[in-house]
C-alpha positions, 0 to 999 in steps of 0.5 A: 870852408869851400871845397875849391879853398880847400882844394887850392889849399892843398895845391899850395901845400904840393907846390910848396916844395922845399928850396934848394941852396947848394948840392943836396941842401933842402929845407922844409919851409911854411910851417909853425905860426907864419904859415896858417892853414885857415888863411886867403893868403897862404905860405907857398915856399921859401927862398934861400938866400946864400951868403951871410944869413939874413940879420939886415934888409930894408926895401923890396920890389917886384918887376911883374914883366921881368918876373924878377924880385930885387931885395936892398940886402945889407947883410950881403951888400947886395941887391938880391934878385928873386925868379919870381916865375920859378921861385929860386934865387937868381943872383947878387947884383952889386957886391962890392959896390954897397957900403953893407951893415955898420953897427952902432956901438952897441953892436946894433945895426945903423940903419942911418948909414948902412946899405942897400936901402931904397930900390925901384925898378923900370925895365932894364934899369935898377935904382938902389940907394946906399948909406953913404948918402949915393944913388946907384944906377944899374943895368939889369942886362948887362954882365954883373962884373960891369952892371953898374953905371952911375953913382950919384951922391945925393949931398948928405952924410947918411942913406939915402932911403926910399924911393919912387919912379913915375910910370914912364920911368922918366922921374925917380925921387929919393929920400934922404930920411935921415938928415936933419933936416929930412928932404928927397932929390928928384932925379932925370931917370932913363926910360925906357933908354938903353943908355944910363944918363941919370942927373939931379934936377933939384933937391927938394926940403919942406919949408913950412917952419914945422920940425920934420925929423924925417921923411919916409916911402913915396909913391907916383900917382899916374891919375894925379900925377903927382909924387906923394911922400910919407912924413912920419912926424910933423911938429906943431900936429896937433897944436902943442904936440911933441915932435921929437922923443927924449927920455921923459917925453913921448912923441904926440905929433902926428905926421903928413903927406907931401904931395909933389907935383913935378911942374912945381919943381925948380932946378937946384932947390925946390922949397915946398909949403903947407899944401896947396888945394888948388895946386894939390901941391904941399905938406897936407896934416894927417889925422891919427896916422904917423906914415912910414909906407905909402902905396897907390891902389884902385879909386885913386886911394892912398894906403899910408902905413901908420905906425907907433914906431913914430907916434905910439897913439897910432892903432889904425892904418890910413886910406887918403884919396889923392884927389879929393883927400877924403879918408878913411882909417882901417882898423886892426893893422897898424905899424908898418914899414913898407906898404904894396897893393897887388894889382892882380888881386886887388889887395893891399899888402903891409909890411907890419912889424910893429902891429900893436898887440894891446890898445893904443898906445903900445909903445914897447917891444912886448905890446908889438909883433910882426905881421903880413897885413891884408886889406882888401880894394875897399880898405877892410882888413881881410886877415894878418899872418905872423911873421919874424921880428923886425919883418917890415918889407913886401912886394908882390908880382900882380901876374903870379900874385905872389907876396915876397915877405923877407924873413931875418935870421934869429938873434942866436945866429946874427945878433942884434937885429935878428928875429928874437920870436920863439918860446925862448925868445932866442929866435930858434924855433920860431916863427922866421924859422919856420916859415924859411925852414932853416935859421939863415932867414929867407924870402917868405912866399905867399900865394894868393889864388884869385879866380881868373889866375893860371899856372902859369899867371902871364896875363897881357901886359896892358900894365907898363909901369911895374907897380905905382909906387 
């Protein structure tokens, strides 16, 4: 180990100072499993979250030049929003306005209905998405009681999912992910407006007589300029493959890429077919890969987050070109939600709560565990850090190079859902716990000290589009 490692691992562990919730509240957080010391990527601090602890979430984003985090929190109905420079809970934008956590009647939570779910950001706007199948348009400088601008129904009965925006913020594209059958709406977004005039341009299905049982995150390339959505099943993948699973039947289909390219986009409905090299337009087959995530990093490169949630023969994470669509597969990481790369460290960043513990194929619980994957610009897995169960989101600030990772709170506490590592399985005492300091659940957060970075990390903003995602 270096001297200068070892040096700002010690940093780290002074910065590492406990989060405050409330008058003399304090938690001592980044210890136990989730915060090794023998790691690049290393625990920093954690941020409480007040309200109701943390038993439901779904997608995260980083704005670097507001140095703002914004979590779709079900649990709170509510996007939270993380000072990303000091590291402290900011503020609740949107109670009142989501639909929160539903329960099945088993007492498990409904993804397909609950909400907040999606949200990406462009300057001063905030586009979440709900489980009553609405998009919500807000605006980040105006006062909470009146922040909210537009809602837009999407046409479905069910959340609407991720999403992406194109670096202008011009175009966003949602994903209703869990209508049958799946399909996304690419909306007029503001800009760089200070007025909200958010309108559909189209509703876009796949058209390829193919069953599609859902659609999951896209992200905008900039260089392609095309949208570039995960599809995490697509029948008829390989030949004679199983789409959907029934009690005696595992799914054997593998998943796709759709690639949208918004020139090809008609206003009302827009049918998209099997890909179109010349167009670089279409629903392309994937090999060994049934994504969830997708993110865009250096050399044009895709990073799919494979998953054996949707095909439990996946044990690799998937790299594409969106050019060329050569790839290549990243062994030792596998079964996650959200994906993001950090263009400050140049490092890919999972959301890994599914990551096989055995060989492939590990389609139960006992053979996954929760994981902060790290692959470098060249596709190689640098390392993984435990984290709580059911720990799929992350996103990172590319001028601080901080890594948010939301924690849930234990199963002891919220129920179903909830983070069931520990020794005795009830969630107290584990890795979550840990890591937060406390049994609310948190936002984890990661540091990772490159050489060039400062204090205080506010390099130029030659970047104007907040992440490609």
């Amino acid at each position: 180990m270096s001297a200068r490692f070892t040096f700002r691992n010690s940093i780290a562990a002074m910065l590492a100072a406990p989060a405050l919730v409330g008058a003399g509240t304090a938690y001592a957080a980044c210890t136990g499993p989730g915060a090794p010391a023998n790691t690049e990527t290393q625990c920093l601090t954690a941020v409480q979250i007040p309200g109701a602890p943390l038993r439901s979430y779904d997608i995260s984003w980083v704005n670097p030049h507001r140095a703002e985090y914004y979590l779709a929190d079900r649990s709170n109905a509510a996007i939270d929003i993380i000072d990303t420079h000091n590291r402290t809970f900011k503020r609740f934008l949107g109670k009142g306005h989501f639909v929160g956590v539903k329960l099945n009647l088993n007492g498990t939570v409904n993804n397909d209905i609950s909400g907040p779910d999606g949200v990406v950001t462009h300057g001063r706007w905030l586009y979440a998405g709900d489980g009553d199948s609405t998009l919500k348009v807000f605006d980040l400088d105006a006062p909470d009681a009146s922040a909210l601008m537009q809602t837009l129904s999407t046409g479905g009965e069910t959340r609407v999912d991720e999403m992406a925006l194109t670096a202008d913020g011009e175009l966003v594209l949602t994903v209703n992910n869990a209508e049958d059958p799946p399909y996304a709406n690419l909306f007029a977004a503001n800009g760089d407006r200070n007025h909200s005039s958010v309108h559909e341009i189209s509703k876009i299905t796949i058209n390829t007589g193919a069953d599609i049982p859902a659609m999951e995150q896209p992200t905008w390339d900039p260089k392609t300029k095309r949208f570039y959505v995960s599809v995490p099943v697509v029948g008829g993948n390989p030949k004679d493959c199983i789409s959907r699973a029934t009690p005696t039947k595992v799914v054997t289909c593998d998943g796709g890429l759709l690639v949208i390219d918004p020139n090809l986009v008609t206003s009302g409905t827009t049918l998209v077919g099997a890909f179109d090299p010349a167009k670089n337009h279409g629903l392309l087959n994937l090999s060994n890969c049934g994504p969830n995530g997708a993110t865009v990093g250096p050399n044009d490169n895709l990073l799919l987050g494979c998953t054996p949630a949707n095909n439990p023969s996946n044990d690799s994470t998937l790299v594409i070109n969106a050019t060329t669509k050569h790839f290549s597969h990243v062994n030792g990481i596998v079964g996650s939600d959200e994906v993001w790369f950090n263009k400050g460290d140049g490092r890919y960043y999972t959301g890994s709560n599914r990551n096989c513990t055995t060989n492939a194929p590990c389609p139960a619980a006992s053979q996954q565990t929760a994981v902060l994957g790290v692959i470098d610009a060249t596709s190689v897995l640098i390392e993984t850090v435990p984290q709580s169960s059911g720990s799929h989101s992350v996103a990172a600030d590319s001028k601080r190079n901080l890594i948010f990772v939301p924690q849930s709170a234990p199963v002891a506490v919220v129920g179903a859902g909830g983070d069931t590592t520990g020794p005795t399985k009830n969630g107290l005492g584990g890795v979550g716990a840990g890591i937060c300091g406390s049994n609310n659940g948190c936002i984890g957060v990661y540091v990772h000290h490159v050489d060039h970075d400062r204090d205080d990390h506010d390099r130029d903003d030659r970047d104007r589009d907040d992440h490609d995602h």
